[in-house]
VEXLO-535743 format. One line per 2 residues: number of its first residue (from 1); their letters; for each residue x, y negated, z of N, C-alpha, C. Coordinates in pm, 1 decimal. Layout:
<recs>
NUM> a> X/Y/Z/X/Y/Z/X/Y/Z  ...;
</recs>
This chain:
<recs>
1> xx> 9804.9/-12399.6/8312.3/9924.3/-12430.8/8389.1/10028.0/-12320.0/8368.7  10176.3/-12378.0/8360.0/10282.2/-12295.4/8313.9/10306.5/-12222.7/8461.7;
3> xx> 10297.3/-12280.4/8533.8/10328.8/-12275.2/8656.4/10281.1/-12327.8/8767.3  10186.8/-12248.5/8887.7/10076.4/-12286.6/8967.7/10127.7/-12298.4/9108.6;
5> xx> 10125.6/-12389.2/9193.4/10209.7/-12432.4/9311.5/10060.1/-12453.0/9435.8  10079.1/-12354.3/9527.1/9980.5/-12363.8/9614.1/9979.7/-12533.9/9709.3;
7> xx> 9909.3/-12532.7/9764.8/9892.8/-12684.8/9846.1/9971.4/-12668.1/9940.0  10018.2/-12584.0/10014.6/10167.4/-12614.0/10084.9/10276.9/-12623.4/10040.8;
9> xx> 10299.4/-12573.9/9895.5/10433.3/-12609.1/9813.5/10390.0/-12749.9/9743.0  10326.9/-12780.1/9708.6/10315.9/-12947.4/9712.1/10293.0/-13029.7/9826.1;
11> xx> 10270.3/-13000.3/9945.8/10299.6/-13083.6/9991.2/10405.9/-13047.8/10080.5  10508.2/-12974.6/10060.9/10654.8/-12948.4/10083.5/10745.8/-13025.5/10045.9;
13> xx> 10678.7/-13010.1/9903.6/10776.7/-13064.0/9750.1/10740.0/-13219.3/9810.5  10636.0/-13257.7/9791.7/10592.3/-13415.0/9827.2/10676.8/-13501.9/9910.6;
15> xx> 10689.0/-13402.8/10045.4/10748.9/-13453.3/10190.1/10891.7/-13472.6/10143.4  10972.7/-13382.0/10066.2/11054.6/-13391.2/10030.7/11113.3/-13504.1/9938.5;
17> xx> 10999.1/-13502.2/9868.1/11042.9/-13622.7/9705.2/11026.2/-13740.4/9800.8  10963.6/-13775.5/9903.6/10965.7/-13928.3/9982.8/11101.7/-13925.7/10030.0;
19> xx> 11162.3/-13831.6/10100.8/11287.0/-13849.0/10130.4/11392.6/-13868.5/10056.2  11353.6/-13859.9/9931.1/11501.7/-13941.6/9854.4/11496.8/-14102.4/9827.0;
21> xx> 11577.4/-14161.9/9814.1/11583.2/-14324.5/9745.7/11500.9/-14312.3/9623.7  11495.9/-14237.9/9554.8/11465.7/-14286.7/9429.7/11315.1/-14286.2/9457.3;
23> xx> 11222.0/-14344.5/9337.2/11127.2/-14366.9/9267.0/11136.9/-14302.3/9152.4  10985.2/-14269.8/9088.3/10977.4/-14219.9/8953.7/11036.6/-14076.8/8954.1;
25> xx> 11041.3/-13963.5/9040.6/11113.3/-13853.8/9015.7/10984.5/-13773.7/8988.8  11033.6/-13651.2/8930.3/10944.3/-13545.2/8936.7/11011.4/-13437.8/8935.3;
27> xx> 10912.1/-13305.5/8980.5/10997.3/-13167.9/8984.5/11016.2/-13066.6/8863.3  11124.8/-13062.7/8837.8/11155.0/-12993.3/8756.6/11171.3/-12891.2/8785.2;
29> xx> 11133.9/-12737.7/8715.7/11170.6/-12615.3/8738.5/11187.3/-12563.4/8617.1  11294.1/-12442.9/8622.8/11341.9/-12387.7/8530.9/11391.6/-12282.4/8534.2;
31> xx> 11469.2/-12192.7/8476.6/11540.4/-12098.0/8469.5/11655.4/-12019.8/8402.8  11767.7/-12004.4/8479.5/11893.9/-12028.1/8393.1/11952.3/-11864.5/8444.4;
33> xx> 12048.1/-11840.2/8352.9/12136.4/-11660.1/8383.0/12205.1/-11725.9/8436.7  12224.9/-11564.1/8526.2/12278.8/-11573.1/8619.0/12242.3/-11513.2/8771.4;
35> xx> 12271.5/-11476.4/8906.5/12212.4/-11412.9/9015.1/12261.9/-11245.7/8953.2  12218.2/-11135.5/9065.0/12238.5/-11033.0/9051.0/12131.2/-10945.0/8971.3;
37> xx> 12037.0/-11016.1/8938.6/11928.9/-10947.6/8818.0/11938.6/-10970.7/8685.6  12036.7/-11082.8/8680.0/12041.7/-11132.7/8560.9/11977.8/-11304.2/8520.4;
39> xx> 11877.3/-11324.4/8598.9/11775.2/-11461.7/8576.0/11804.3/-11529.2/8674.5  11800.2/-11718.4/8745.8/11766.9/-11740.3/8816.0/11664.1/-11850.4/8792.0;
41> xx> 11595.6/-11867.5/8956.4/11519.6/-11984.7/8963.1/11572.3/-12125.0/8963.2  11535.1/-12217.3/8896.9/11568.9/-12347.7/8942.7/11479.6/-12451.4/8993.4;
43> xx> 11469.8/-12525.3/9113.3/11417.4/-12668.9/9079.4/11432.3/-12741.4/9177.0  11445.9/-12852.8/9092.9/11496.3/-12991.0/9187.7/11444.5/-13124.1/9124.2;
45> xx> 11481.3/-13246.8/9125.4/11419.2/-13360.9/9111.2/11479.1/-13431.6/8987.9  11389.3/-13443.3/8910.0/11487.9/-13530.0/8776.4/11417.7/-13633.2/8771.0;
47> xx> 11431.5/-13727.7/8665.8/11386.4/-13865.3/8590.0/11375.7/-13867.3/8462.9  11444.1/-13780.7/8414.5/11404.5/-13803.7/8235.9/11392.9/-13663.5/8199.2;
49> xx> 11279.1/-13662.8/8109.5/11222.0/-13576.1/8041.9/11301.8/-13549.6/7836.2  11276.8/-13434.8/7832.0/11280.0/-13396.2/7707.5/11201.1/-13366.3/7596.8;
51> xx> 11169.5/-13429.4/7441.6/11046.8/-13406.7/7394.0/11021.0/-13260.8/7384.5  11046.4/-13182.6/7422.3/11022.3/-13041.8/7409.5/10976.1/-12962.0/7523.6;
53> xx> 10986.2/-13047.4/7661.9/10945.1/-13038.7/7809.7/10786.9/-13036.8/7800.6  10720.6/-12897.8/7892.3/10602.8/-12912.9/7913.3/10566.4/-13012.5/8044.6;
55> xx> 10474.3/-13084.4/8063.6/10424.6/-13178.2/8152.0/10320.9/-13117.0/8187.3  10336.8/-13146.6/8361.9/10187.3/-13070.5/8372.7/10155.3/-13108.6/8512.2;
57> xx> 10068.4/-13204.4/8603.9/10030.6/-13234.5/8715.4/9932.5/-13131.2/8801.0  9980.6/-13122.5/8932.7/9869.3/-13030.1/9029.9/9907.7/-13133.5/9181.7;
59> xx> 9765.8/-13181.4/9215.3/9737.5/-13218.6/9297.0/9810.2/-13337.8/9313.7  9850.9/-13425.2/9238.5/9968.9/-13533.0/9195.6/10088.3/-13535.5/9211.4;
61> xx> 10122.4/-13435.9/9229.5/10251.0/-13380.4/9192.5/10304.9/-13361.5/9023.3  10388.4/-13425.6/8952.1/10451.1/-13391.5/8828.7/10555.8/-13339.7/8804.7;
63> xx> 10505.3/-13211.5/8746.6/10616.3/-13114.7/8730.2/10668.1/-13069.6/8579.9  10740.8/-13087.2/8549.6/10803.4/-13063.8/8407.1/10875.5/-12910.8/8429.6;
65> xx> 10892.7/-12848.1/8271.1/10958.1/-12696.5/8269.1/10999.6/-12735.8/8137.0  11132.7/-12666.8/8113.0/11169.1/-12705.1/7947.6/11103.9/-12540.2/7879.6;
67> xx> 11087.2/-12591.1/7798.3/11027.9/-12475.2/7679.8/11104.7/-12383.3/7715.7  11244.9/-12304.1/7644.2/11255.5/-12191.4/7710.7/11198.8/-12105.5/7850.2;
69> xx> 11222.3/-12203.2/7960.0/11208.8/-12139.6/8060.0/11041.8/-12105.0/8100.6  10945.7/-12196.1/8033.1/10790.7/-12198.1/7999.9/10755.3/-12060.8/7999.4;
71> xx> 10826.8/-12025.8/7852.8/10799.8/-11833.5/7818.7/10811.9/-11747.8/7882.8  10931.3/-11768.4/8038.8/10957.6/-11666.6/8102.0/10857.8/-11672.7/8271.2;
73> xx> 10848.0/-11822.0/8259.1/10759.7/-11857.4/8375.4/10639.2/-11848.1/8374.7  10544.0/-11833.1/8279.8/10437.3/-11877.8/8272.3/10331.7/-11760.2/8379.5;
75> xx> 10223.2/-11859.5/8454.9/10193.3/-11731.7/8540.3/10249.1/-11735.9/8637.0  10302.4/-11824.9/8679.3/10412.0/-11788.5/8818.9/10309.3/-11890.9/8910.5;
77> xx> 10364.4/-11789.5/9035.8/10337.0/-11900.6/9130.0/10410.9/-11919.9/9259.2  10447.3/-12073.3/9295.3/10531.1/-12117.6/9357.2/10432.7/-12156.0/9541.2;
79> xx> 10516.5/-12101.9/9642.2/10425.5/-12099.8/9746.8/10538.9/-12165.2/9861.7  10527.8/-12211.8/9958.7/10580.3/-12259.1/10062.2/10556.0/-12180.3/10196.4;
81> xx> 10621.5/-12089.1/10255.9/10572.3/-12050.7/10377.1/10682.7/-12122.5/10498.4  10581.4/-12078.1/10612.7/10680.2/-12164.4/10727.8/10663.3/-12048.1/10851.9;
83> xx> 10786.9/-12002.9/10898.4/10781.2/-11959.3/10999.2/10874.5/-11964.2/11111.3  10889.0/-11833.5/11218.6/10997.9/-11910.5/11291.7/11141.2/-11902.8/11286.8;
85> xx> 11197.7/-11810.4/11159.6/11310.4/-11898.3/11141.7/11323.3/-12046.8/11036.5  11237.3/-12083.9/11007.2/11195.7/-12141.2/10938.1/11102.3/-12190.0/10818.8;
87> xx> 11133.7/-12231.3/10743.6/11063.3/-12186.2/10613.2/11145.7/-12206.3/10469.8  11091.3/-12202.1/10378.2/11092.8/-12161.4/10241.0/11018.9/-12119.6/10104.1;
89> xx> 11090.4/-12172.5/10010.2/10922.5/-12130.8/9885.1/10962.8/-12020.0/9826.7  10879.9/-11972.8/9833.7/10853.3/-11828.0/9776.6/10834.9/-11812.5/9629.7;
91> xx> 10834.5/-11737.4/9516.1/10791.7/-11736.0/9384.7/10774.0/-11624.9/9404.6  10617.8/-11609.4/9250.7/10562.4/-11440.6/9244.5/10532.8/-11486.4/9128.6;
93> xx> 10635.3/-11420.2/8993.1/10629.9/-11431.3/8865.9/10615.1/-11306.5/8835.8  10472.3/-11294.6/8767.0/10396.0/-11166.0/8723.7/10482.9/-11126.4/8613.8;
95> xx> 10545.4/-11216.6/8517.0/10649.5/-11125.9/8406.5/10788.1/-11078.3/8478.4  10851.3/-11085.6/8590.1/10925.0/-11007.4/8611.2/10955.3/-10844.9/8588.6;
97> xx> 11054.6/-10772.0/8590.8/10989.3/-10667.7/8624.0/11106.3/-10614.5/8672.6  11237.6/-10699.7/8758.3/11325.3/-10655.4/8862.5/11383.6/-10773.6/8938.0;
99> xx> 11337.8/-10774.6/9073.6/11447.5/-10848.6/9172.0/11504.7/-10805.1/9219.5  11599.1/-10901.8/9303.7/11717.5/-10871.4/9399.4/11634.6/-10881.1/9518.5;
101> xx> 11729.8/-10847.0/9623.3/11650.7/-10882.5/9768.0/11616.9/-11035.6/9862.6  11717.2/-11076.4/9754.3/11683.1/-11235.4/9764.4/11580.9/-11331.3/9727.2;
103> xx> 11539.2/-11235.5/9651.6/11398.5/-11315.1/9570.3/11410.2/-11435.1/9467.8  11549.6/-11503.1/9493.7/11585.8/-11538.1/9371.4/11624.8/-11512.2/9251.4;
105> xx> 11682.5/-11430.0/9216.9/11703.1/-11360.0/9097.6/11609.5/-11233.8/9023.0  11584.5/-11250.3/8862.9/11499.8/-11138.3/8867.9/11540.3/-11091.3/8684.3;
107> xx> 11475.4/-11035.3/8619.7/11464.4/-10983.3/8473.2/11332.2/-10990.2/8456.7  11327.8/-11056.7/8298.9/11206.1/-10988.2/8261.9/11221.9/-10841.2/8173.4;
109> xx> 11100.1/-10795.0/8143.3/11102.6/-10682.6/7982.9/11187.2/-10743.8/7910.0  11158.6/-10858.3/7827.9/11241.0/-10921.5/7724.2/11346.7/-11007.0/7720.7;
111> xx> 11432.1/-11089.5/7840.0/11535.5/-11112.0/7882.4/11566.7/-11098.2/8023.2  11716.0/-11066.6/7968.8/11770.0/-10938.7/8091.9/11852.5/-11070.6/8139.8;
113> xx> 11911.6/-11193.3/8123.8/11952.1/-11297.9/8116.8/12128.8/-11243.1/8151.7  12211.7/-11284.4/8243.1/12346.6/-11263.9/8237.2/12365.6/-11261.9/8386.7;
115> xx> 12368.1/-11082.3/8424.1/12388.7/-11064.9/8597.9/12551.9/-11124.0/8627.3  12546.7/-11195.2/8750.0/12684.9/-11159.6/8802.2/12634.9/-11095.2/8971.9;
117> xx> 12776.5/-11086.9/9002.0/12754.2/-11025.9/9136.9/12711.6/-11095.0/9255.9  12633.0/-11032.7/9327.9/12610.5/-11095.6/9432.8/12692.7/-11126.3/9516.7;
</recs>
């Protein structure tokens, strides 16, 4: 797995994907420059895939990553916590090796991706 999603981030993600109209979606995650480290996280719900997209199911959940972002993700893991101001998913991508205090943005060793300001 490119990317490992504990059982409360699927069934976060799950609760969530029922609440849209559509059918047939799955989660896409990715990663694009940009944020104050340089990298960010992405993911949200698509429908069409790319032949170059890794596919990969946990717990019936289908989650796609496009190849680039594969190399920088791989090893990660995506978590859901809930507390009392609310909640939110968390990521702990072992190739990082700088975040912001936001936890969204980060660098690896080998791409520094394109910081802007916070």
């Amino acid at each position: 797995m490119i990317v490992n999603f504990t059982d409360a981030a699927v069934s976060r993600i799950k609760e969530m994907m029922a609440a849209e109209e559509e059918t047939g979606l799955f989660l896409r995650v990715g990663v694009k420059g940009g944020g104050c480290s340089g990298l960010s996280y992405g993911m949200g719900f698509d429908k069409e895939t790319q032949s170059t997209d890794h596919k990969e199911e946990t717990n019936g959940l289908k989650v796609v990553v496009d190849a680039e972002s594969a190399k920088i993700l791989n090893g990660t893991t995506v978590d859901f916590k809930q507390n009392m101001m609310g909640g939110g998913f968390t990521i702990n991508n072992p190739n990082a090796i700088a975040s912001c205090g936001c936890g969204s943005s980060f660098r690896t060793a080998v791409n520094a991706g394109s910081p802007e300001e916070c």
